[in-house]
C-alpha positions in Angstrom: 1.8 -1.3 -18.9 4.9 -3.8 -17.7 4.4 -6.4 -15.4 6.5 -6.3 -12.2 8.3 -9.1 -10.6 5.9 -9.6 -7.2 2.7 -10.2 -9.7 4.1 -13.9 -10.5 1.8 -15.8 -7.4 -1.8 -15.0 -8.6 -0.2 -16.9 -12.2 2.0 -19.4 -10.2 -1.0 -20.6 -7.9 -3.2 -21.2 -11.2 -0.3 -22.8 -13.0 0.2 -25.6 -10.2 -3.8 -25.7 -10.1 -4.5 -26.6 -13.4 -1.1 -28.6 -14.1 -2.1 -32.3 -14.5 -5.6 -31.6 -14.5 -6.1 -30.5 -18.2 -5.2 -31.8 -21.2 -3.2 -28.8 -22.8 0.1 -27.0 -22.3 0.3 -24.5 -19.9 1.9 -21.3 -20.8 2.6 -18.8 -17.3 3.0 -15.0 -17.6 2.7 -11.8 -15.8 6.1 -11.3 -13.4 8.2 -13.4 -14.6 11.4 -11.3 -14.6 14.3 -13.9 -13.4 15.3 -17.3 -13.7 14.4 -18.1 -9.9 10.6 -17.6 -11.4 10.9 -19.2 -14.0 12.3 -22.1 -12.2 8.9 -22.1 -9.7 6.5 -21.9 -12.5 8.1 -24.8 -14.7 8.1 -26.8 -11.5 4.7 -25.7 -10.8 3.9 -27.7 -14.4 4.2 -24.6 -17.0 5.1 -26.0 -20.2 6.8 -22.5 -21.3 6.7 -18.7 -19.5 6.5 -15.4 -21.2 9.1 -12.2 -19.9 7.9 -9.8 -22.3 8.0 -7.3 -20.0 11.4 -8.1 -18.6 12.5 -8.1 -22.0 11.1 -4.6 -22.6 12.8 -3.6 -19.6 16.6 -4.7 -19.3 16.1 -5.6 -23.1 17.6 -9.5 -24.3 21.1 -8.6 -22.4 19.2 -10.4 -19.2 19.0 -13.6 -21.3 22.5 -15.0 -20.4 21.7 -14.1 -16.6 18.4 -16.6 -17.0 20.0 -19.6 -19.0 23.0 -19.5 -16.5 20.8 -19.0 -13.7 18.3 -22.1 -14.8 21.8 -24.2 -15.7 23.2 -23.5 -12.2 19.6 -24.3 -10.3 19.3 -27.8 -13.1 22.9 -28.8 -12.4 22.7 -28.4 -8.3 19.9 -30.7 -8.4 20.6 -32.8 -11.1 18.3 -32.1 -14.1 19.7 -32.5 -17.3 17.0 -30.9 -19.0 13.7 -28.9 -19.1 11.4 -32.2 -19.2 12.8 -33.0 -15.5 10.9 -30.5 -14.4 7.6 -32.7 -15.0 8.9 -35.4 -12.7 10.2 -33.4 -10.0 
């Protein structure tokens, strides 16, 4: 069974929870399907997200779609790399 896109907040609200409060990483999943969700969960404090079901879905050919996506979002606000997310 896939995961669908609208199932990100239950795993977003936990992710910003928990982020600072443990001493672990913090891996999100379930929903993530685009690079504007992966963009809230990182800047919720996920250290890395899982799209296995997007992947099953649209198959890697989405890939380029997220990386530009996350480049555009980084570059309007002036990240110049993952690890900005954790001081944002």
């Amino acid at each position: 069974m896939f995961s669908n896109d609208s199932e990100y907040l239950h795993t977003l609200r936990w992710v910003a929870l928990l982020a600072g409060k443990i001493n672990c990483d913090i891996a999100a999943s379930t929903g993530i399907h685009n690079h504007e969700t992966v963009i809230k969960q990182l800047l919720a404090g996920a250290d890395v997200v899982h799209m296995v079901s997007a992947f099953y879905k649209h198959h890697f050919d989405i890939l380029p779609q997220i990386i530009n996506g996350i480049d555009s979002w980084m570059t309007k606000h002036n990240f110049s790399n993952i690890s900005d997310f954790k001081d944002y």
